[in-house]
C-alpha positions in Angstrom: -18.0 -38.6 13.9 -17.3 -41.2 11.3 -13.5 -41.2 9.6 -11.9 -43.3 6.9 -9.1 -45.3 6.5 -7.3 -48.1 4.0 -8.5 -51.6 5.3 -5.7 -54.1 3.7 -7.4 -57.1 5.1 -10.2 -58.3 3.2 -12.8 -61.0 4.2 -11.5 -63.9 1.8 -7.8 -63.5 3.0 -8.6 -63.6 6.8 -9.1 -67.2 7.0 -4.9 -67.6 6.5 -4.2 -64.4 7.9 -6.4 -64.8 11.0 -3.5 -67.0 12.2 -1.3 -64.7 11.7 -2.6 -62.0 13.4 -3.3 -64.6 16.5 0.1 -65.5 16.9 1.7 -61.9 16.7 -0.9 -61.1 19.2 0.0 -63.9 21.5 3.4 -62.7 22.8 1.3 -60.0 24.8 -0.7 -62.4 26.6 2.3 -64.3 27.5 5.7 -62.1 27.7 8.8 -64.3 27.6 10.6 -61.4 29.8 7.8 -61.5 32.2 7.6 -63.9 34.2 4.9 -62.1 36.7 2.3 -62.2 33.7 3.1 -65.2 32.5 1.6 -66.7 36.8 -0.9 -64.0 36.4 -2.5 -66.2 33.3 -1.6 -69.7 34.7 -4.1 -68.3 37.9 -6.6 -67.3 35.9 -7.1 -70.3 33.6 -6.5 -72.7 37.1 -9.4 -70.5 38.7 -11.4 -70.8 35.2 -11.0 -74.3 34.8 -12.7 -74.7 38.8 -15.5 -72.9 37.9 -16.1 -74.7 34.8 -16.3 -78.2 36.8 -18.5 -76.7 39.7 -20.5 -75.7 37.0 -20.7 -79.0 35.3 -21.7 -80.4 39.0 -24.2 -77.9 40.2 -27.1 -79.7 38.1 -26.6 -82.9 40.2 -27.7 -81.0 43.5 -30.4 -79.7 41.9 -31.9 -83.7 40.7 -31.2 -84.9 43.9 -32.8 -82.2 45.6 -36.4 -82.5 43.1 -35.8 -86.3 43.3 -35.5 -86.0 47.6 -38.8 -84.1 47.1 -40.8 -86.8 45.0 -39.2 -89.6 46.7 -37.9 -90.9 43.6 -34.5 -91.6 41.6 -31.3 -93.3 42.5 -29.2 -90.5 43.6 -26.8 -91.0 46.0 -28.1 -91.6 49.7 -25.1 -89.0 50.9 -27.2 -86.9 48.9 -30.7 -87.9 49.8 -29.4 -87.7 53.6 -29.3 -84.1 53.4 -32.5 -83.3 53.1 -34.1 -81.5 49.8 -33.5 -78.1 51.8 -30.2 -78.8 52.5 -29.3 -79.8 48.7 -31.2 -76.6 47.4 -29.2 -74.5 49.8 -26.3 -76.2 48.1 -27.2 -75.7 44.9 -27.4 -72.0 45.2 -24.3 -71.8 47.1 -22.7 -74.1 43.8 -24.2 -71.4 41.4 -22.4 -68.4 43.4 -19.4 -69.9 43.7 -19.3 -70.4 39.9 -20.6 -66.5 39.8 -17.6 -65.8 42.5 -14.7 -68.0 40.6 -15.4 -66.3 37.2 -15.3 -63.1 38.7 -12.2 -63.9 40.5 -10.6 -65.0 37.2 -11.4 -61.6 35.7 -10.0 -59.9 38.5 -6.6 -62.0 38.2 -6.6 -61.2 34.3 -7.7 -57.5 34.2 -3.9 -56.5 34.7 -2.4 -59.1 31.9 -5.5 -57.4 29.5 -4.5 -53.5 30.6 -1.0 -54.2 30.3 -1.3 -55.8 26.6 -3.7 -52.8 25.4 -1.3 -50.4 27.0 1.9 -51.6 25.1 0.3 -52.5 21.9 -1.2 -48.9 21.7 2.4 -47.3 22.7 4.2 -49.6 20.2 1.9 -48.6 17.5 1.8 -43.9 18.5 5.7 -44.8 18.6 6.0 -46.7 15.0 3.6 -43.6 13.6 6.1 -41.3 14.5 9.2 -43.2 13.2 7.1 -43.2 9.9 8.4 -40.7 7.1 6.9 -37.6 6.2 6.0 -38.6 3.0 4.0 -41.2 4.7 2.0 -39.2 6.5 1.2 -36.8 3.8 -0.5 -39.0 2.2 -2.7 -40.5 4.6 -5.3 -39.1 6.6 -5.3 -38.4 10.1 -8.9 -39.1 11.0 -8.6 -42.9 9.5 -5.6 -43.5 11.2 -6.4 -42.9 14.7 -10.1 -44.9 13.8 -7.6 -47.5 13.0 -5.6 -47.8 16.3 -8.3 -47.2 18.4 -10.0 -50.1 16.8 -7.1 -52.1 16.1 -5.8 -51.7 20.1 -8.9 -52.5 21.2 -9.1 -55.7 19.2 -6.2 -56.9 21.2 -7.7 -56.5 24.7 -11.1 -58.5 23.4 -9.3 -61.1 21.2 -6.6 -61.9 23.8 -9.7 -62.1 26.8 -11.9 -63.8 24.7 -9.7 -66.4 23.6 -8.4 -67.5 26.7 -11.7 -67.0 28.4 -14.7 -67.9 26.3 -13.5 -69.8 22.8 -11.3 -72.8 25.0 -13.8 -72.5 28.2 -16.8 -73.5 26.2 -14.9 -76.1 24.4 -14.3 -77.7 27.7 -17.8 -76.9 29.0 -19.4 -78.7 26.5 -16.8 -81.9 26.6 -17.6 -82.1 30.1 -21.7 -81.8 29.6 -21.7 -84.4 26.6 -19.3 -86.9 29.1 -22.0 -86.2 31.6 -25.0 -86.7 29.6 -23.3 -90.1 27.9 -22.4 -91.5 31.6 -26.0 -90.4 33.1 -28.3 -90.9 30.3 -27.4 -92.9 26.8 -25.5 -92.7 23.7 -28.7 -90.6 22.0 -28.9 -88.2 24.5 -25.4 -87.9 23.2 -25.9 -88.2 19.7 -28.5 -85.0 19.6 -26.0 -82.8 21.4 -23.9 -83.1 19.5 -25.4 -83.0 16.7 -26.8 -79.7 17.6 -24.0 -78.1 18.7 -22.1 -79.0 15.3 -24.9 -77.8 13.1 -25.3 -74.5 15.7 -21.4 -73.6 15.2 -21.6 -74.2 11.0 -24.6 -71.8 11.1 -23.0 -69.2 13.3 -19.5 -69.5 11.1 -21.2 -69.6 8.0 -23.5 -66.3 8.7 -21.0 -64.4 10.6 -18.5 -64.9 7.6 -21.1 -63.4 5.1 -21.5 -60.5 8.2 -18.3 -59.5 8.2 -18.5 -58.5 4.4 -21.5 -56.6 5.6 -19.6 -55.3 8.6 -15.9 -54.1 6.6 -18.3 -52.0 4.3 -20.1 -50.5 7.2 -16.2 -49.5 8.9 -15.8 -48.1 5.4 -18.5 -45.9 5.5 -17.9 -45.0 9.0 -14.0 -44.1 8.5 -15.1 -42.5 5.3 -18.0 -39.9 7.2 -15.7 -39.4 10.2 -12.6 -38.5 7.6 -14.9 -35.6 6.1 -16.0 -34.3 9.6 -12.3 -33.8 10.6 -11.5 -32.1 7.7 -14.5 -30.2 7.7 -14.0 -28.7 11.6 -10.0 -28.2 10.8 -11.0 -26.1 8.1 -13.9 -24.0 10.4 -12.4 -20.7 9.1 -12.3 -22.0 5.2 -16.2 -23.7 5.4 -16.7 -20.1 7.3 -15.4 -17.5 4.5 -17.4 -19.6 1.8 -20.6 -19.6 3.8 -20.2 -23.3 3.1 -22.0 -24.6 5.9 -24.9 -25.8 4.3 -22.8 -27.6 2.1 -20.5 -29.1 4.2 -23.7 -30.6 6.3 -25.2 -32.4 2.9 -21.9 -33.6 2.0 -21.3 -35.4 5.8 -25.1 -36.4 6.1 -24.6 -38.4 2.3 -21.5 -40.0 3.7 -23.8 -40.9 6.8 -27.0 -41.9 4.5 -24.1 -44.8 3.2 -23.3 -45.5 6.8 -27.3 -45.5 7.3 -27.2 -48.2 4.9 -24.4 -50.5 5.4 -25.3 -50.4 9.5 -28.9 -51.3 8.2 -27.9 -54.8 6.4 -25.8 -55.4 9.5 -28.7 -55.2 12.0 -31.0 -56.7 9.7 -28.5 -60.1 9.2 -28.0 -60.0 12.9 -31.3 -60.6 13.4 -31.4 -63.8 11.2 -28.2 -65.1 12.4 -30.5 -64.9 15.9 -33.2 -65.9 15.1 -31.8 -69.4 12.8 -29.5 -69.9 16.3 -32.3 -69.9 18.5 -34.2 -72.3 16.2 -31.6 -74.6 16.7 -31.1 -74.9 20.1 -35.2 -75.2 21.2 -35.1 -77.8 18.4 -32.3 -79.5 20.3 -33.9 -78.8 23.5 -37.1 -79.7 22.7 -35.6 -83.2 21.1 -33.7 -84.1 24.5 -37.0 -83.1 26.9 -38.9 -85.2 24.8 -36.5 -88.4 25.0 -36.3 -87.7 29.0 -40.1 -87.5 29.5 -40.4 -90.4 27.7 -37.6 -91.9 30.2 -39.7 -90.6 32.9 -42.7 -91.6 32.0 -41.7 -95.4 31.5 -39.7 -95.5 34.6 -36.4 -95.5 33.6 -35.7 -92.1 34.7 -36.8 -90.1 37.5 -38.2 -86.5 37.5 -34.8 -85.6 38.8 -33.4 -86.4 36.1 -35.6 -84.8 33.8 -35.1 -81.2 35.5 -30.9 -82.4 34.9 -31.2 -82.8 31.0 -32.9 -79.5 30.9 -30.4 -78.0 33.4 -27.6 -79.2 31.1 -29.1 -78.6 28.1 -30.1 -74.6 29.5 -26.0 -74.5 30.9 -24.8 -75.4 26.5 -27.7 -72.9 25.4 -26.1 -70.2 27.4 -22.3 -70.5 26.2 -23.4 -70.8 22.5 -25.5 -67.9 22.5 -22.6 -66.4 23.6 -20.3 -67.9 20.9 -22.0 -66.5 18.4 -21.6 -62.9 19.8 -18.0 -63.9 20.4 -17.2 -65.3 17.3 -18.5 -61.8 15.1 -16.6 -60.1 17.6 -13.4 -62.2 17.1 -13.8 -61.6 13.4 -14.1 -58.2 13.6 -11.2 -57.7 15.8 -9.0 -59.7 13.7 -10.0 -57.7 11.0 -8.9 -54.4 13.2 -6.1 -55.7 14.2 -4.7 -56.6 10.8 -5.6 -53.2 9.9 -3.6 -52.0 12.8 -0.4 -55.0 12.3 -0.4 -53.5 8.9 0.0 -49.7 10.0 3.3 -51.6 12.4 4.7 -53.9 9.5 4.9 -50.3 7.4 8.7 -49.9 6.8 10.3 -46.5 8.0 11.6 -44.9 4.8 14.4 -42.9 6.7 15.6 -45.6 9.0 19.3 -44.9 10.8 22.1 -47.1 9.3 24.0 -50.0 11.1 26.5 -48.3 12.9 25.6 -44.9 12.5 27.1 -42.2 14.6 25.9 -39.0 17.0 26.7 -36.0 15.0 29.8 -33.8 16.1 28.7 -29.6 15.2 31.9 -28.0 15.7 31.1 -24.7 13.4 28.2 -25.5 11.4 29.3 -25.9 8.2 26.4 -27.3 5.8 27.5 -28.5 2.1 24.9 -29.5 -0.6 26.8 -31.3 -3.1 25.5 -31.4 -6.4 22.1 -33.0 -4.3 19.7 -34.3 -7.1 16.3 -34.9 -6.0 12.6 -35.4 -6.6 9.3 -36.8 -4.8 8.5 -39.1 -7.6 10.9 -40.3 -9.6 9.0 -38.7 -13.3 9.3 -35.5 -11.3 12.6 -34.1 -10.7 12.8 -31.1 -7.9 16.2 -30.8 -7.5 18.9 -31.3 -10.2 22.7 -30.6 -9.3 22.2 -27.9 -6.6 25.4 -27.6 -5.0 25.7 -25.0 -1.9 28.0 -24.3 0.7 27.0 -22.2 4.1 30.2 -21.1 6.0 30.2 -21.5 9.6 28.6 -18.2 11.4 27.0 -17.4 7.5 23.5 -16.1 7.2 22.7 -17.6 3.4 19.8 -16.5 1.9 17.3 -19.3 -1.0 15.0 -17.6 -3.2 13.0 -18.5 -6.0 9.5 -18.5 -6.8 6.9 -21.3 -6.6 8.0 -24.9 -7.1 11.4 -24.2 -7.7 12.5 -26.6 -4.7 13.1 -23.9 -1.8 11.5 -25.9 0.8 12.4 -29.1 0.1 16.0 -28.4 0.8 15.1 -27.8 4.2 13.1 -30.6 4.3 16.1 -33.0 2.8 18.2 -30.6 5.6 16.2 -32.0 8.8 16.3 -35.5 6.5 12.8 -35.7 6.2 13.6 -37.2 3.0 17.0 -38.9 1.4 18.7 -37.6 -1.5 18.6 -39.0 -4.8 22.3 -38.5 -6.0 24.9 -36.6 -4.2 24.8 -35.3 -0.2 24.2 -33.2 2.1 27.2 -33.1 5.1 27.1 -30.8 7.9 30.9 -30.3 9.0 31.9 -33.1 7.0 29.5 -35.6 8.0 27.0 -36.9 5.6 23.7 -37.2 7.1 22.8 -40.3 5.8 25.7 -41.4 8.0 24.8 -40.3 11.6 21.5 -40.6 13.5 18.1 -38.8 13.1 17.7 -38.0 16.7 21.3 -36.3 17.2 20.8 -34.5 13.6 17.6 -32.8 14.6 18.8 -31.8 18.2 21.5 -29.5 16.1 19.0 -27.7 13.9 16.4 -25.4 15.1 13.8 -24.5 12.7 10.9 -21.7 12.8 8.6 -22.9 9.9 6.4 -20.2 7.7 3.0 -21.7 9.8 4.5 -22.6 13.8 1.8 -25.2 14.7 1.2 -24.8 18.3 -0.1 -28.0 21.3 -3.4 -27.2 22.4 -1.7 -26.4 26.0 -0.4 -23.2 27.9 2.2 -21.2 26.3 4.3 -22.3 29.2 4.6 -25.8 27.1 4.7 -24.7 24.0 7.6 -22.8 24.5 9.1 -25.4 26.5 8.8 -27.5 24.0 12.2 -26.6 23.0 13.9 -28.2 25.3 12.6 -31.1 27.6 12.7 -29.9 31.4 13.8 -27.0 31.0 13.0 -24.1 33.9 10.8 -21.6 34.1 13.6 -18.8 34.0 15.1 -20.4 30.5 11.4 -20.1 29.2 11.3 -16.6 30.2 14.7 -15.7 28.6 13.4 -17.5 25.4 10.3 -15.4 25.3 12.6 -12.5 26.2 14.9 -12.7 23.3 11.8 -13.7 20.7 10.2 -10.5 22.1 7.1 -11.8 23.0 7.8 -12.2 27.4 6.0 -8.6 28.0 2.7 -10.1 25.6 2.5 -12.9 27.7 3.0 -11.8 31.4 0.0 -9.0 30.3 -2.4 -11.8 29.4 -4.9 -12.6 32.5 -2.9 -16.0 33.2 0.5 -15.8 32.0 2.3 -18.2 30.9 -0.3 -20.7 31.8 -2.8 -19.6 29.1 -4.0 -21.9 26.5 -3.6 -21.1 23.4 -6.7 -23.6 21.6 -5.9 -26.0 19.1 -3.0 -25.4 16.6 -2.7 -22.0 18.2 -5.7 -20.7 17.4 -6.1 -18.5 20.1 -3.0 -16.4 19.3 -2.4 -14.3 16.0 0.1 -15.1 13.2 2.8 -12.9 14.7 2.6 -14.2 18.2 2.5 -17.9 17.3 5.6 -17.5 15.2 7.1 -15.4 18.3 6.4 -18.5 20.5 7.8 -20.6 18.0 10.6 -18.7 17.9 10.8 -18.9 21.6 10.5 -22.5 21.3 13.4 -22.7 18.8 15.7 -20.5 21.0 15.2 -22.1 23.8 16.6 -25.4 21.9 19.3 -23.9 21.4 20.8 -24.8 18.3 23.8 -24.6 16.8 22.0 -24.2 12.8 18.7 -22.1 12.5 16.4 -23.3 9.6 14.0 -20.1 8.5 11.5 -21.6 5.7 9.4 -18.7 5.1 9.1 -17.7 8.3 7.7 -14.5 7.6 6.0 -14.6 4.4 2.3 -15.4 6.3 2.4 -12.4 8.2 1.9 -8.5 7.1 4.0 -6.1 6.7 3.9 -4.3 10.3 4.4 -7.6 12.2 6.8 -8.9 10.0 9.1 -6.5 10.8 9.0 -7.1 14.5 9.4 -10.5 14.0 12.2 -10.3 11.2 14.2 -8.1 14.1 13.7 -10.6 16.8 14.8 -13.5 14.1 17.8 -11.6 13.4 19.0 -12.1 17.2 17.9 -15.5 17.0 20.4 -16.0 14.1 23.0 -14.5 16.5 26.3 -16.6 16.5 25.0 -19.6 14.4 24.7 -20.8 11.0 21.7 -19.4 9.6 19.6 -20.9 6.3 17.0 -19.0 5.2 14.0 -19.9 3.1 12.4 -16.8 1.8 9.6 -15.3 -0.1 9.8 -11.6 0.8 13.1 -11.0 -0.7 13.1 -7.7 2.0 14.1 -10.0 4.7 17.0 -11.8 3.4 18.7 -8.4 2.1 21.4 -8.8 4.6 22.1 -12.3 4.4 26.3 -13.4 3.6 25.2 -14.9 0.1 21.9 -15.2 -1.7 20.9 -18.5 -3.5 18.5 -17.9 -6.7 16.3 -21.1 -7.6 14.6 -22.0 -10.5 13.1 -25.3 -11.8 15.3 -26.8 -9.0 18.8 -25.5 -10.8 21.3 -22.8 -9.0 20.4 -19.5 -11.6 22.3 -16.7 -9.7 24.2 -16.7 -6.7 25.9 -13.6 -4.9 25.2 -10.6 -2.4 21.7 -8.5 -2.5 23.6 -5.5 -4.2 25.8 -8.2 -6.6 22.9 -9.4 -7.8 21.2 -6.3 -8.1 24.1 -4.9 -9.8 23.5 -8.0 -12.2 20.6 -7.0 -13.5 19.3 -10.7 -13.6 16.8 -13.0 -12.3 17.3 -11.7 -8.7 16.6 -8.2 -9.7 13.6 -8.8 -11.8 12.1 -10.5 -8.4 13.2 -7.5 -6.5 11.6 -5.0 -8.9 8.5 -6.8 -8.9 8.1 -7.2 -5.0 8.8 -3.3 -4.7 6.2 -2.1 -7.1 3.8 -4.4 -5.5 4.7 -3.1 -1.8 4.5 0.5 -3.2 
C-alpha cells in the first residue's frame, strides 16, 4: 500500500540543504555524551582503513606470482623466492583478509547504526505526540508514518554509507592512482583520473535529474498508499455504498501514476548504467592498451600487465558502487529532510518557563468570558463565561456548531484561548503543565477509540501499572465486569482495531472503565451517549452517573434526557451563553431550552 505525504524539500534546494541535514544527522554517529560510541567508530574506520591498504597490496602478489611463472619482471626476489605457489596462496589469503576486515568493520559498526535508527525514530513518535491537535487534523496519518519510516531509515544508510563507502573510496582510489604513478608513468596516471572525474560528473549529473524522477514517484506512492488507508478504515462506509468497485478504480488510478513515475525511474536507471559502464571499459580498455604496448616493447612484464588490470578491476568495482550509493544518498537526504522537517514543527501548546504541577483541591472550573475560534475569520466562542462549583454536575447544550465540544477541547487544552481563561481552582491553565492538567481530568468521549489489544489493556490504560483487582473494580463500577468474565478469554480478549470487535455500548463501558480507573478528580462527558440507542444508553447513562460520583462533572450533551438532573444547564448558540438555569427553570422559561426539549420528545415519541 502506497500513502501520501507533504515533501518540503525539493530537488533544487537540496544542494544547500543537504548540508544541513548531514550535520544534524552527525551528532548520532558521534554522541558527545557517549563516549562508548564514539571507540565503537574510531574501531571501525581503524579496521576500514587496514583493509583498504591490504587491498591496495593484494595486486602485487598477484604480478609477482604470474611474473615467477613466466620468469619475467623485476619484482622483488623476497617475492620471487617464494615460489609462484606460495605467492598465489598469498594472494588469496590477502583477498580474505580484506573480505574478513570489512566484515569485521561492519560487525564493530552495526551497534553505532542500530543505536542511531533507534533514537532518531523514538525522537521523532515522541515530537508527533507533543504536536497539537490541530496539527494532526489536518494531516494524514498514512503519509506521516511513510515519512518516518523512510526518513529513519535514511539515517541508518546515510550515516553507514558515509563513513563506509563515500570517504573509503576516496582513499581507495588516492592510494591506486599513487600506485599506478610510482609503478607505471604519469599517463597511466593521467587516464585514471581522468576517467574517474568524467565517471563521478556523469553519475552526479544523472542522478540529480533522477531524483526529480524519483520525488514524483514518492509522491505517487504516498499519494496511493494515503487512499488505501482511508479506504480499509472506512470498510463499513465503502461496505454500506457497495462502493467496492469504486474504491478499487480510484486506488488502481493512483497506482497507474505510480506505474508511471516508477517507469521513468527504471528506464533513466538504465542509462545512468549503461553511460557508466561505457566509461570505465573505455578507461579500461585505454590503460590495457598502454600496458600491452609496455609489454610488448619490454618495458613491462606480463606481471605487470595482469596489475594494471587488477587495479583498474579494484576502481571499477567501488565506482559502480558509488553510483548506487550516491542515488541512494540523495534519496535519503531527501527522506530525511522530510522527516527533520516533521521534528523542526513547533508544538502549538508548549508548557511555559516555569510552569507549575496543578493543585485540584475541589474542582472548581471557571470560563471567563473565553473568546475563541479555529481560524481567526471564524469565531466559535465569543464571551462564554461559566462557572462549575466543586462536586456540581453542569450540563452544555446546544445544537450543531454552537461550540459544545470545543470547550472541552480548550478544557483538556488541546487548544489555547483567544481572549480571557479558563482556571481550574484558580489556576489558569495556560499557567501549569499539560501532563499534570490531563492526569486531573478524566474524559469518556461520544466515540471511546479502543488499542487493538485485550480488554485487560484497554481498561488499564487508565492508569499505568495498575493491578488486576483495580481493573476489575473499574469494570465493576462501569458495569461491564460480568460481560467480560462471560466472554471465552476474559479479560485477555482482543477487541480488533479501534474496538471493532465490541458494540457501541460496550466500548463506551470500557472506556468508561478506563476513565474510572484513572481516577480523576473532574469527569469530561462530550456526548457520551448520543452514538448509542436508546436501550443501551440508559444502561450506560446509569453507570456514568456513578462515575460522576463525588467529582466535578461537565457534560457535553446531545440528548437533552441525560443531562435532566444536572446542578445547572448551559444553552449554547452561535458560541454565545442564550439561557442558563435548572431543567425545570428552563422549562418553566419557555425558551430556547424548551423548544429543544419539545422537539427531542416528539421525535422519541
Amino acid at each position: 500500500m502506497r500513502g501520501r505525504g507533504r515533501t518540503t524539500l525539493t530537488t533544487t534546494d537540496m544542494p544547500e540543504n543537504g548540508g544541513q541535514i548531514i550535520r544534524r544527522a552527525l551528532p548520532y554517529l558521534w554522541p558527545s555524551d557517549n563516549r562508548a560510541v564514539r571507540v565503537r567508530v574510531v574501531m571501525a574506520l581503524g579496521v576500514l582503513i587496514l583493509a583498504k591498504l591490504i587491498a591496495v597490496g593484494t595486486p602485487f602478489f598477484y604480478k609477482a606470482a604470474v611474473d615467477s611463472l613466466a620468469g619475467d619482471g623485476d619484482t622483488a626476489a623476497w617475492m620471487l623466492a617464494l615460489g609462484a605457489i606460495s605467492l598465489t596462496v598469498v594472494y588469496g589469503m590477502a583477498r580474505l583478509m580484506t573480505v574478513g576486515f570489512n566484515q569485521l568493520r561492519d560487525v564493530i559498526f552495526a551497534p553505532v547504526g542500530q543505536r542511531a535508527l533507534r533514537q532518531v525514530a523514538f525522537e521523532t513518535f515522541q515530537h508527533m505526540h507533543r504536536l497539537s491537535m490541530r496539527y494532526h487534523i489536518t494531516r494524514r496519518t498514512g503519509g506521516l508514518s511513510r515519512i518516518i519510516e523512510r526518513g529513519v531509515k535514511g539515517v541508518d544508510f546515510l550515516l553507514r554509507f558515509l563513513l563506509f563507502s563515500i570517504g573509503p573510496l576516496i582513499l581507495e582510489l588516492l592510494m591506486v592512482v599513487i600506485v599506478l604513478w610510482i609503478a607505471f608513468d604519469f599517463w597511466y596516471l593521467a587516464v585514471v583520473v581522468a576517467v574517474v572525474s568524467a565517471y563521478v560528473l556523469f553519475t552526479f549529473r544523472v542522478t540529480e535529474w533522477r531524483v526529480k524522477l524519483r520525488k514524483e514517484m514518492n509522491d505517487q506512492d504516498t499519494d496511493a498508499n494515503q487512499k488505501a488507508i482511508d479506504s480499509l478504515l472506512n470498510f463499513e462506509t465503502v461496505k454500506y455504498f457497495g462502493a467496492e468497485a469504486r474504491e478499487a478504480a480510484r486506488y488502481d488510478r493512483a497506482m497507474e501514476k505510480y506505474e508511471g513515475a516508477a517507469l521513468k525511474t527504471a528506464y533513466s536507471l538504465a542509462f545512468l548504467n549503461f553511460g557508466q559502464s561505457f566509461l570505465i571499459t573505455g578507461g579500461l580498455v585505454a590503460v590495457m592498451v598502454m600496458a600491452a604496448y609496455g609489454v610488448q616493447d619490454g618495458s613491462l612484464s606480463v606481471g605487470d600487465f595482469v596489475m594494471v588490470n587488477a587495479y583498474m578491476i579494484q576502481i571499477t568495482m567501488p565506482l559502480n558502487f558509488l553510483g548506487s550509493v550516491y542515488r541512494d544518498i540523495r534519496q535519503a537526504l531527501v527522506d530525511m529532510g522530510e522527516m527533520f522537517d516533521l521534528l523542526e514543527q513547533p508544538a502549538e501548546i508548549s508548557d511555559k518557563p516555569g510552569a507549575r504541577q496543578i493543585s485540584v483541591t475541589g474542582g472548581r472550573i471557571d470560563l471567563d468570558d473565553v473568546v475563541f475560534g479555529y481560524d481567526a475569520e471564524r469565531p466559535i466562542l465569543q464571551g462564554v463565561s461559566v462557572t462549575v462549583e466543586p462536586g456540581q454536575k453542569v450540563a452544555i447544550v446546544g445544537p450543531s456548531g454552537s461550540g459544545k465540544s470545543t470547550i472541552g477541547r480548550l478544557l483538556f487544552r488541546f487548544y489555547d484561548v483567544g481572549g480571557g481563561a479558563i482556571r481550574i481552582d484558580g489556576q489558569d491553565l495556560r499557567d501549569v503543565t499539560q501532563d499534570s492538567l490531563h492526569a486531573q481530568i478524566g474524559v469518556v468521549p461520544q466515540d471511546t477509540v479502543l488499542f487493538n489489544d485485550t480488554i485487560r489493556y484497554n481498561i488499564a490504560y487508565g492508569r499505568d501499572g495498575a493491578t488486576q483487582q483495580q481493573i476489575e473494580d473499574a469494570a465493576r463500577a462501569a458495569q461491564i465486569h460480568d460481560f467480560i468474565v462471560s466472554l471465552p478469554d476474559g479479560y485477555d480478549t482482543t477487541v480488533g482495531e479501534r474496538g471493532l470487535k465490541l458494540s457501541g455500548g460496550e466500548k463506551q463501558r470500557v472506556g468508561i472503565a478506563r476513565t474510572l480507573l484513572k481516577n480523576p478528580p473532574i469527569l469530561l462527558l462530550d456526548e457520551a451517549t448520543s452514538a448509542l440507542d436508546t436501550e443501551t444508553e440508559r444502561g450506560i447513562q446509569s453507570a456514568l452517573d456513578r462515575a460522576g460520583e463525588g467529582r466535578t462533572v461537565l457534560v457535553i450533551a446531545h440528548r437533552l434526557s441525560t443531562i435532566a438532573d444536572a446542578d445547572r444547564i448551559i444553552v449554547l448558540e452561535a458560541g454565545r451563553i442564550v439561557e442558563s438555569g435548572t431543567h425545570a427553570e428552563l422549562l418553566a422559561k419557555a425558551g430556547r431550552y424548551a423548544g429543544l426539549w419539545a422537539r427531542q420528545e416528539a421525535e422519541a415519541a
